[in-house]
N, C-alpha and C positions, 0 to 999 in steps of 0.2 A: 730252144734249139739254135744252134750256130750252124753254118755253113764251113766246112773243111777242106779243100784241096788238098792229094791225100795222091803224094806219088808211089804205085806199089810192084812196077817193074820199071826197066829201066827206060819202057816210050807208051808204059799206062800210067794216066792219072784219073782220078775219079773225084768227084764230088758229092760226098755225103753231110749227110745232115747227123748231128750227135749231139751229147752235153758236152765233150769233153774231147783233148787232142787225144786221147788212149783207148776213148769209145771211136772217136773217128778213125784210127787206123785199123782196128779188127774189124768195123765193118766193111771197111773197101779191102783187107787181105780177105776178108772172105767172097769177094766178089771178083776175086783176081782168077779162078779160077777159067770164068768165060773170054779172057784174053788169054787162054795159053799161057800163062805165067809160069817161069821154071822157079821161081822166088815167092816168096810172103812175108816179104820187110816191109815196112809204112813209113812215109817221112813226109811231115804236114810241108806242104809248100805254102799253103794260103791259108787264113783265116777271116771267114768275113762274117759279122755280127748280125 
C-alpha cells in the first residue's frame, strides 16, 4: 500500500492509503461526502511510498 494525497473539493484533501492513483481517488470521493462536498472529482496531489 502507498500513501495518496488525494484533492476532492476545492479546500478538501484527504489521505488515503490504496494500491493505486485510481483506487486512491474513489476512496476519498467516497469520503467526501462528510465535508459537505457539492463535487466528487479526485486529483492526486502527492504520492508517498
Amino acid at each position: 500500500m502507498r500513501e495518496f494525497t488525494v484533492r476532492v473539493t476545492s479546500i478538501t484533501t484527504l489521505a488515503v492509503e490504496a494500491e493505486s492513483e485510481d483506487e486512491a481517488i474513489d476512496k476519498a470521493c467516497e469520503e467526501a461526502w462528510k465535508y459537505d462536498a457539492d463535487e466528487k472529482t479526485g486529483e492526486i496531489l502527492k504520492e508517498d511510498d
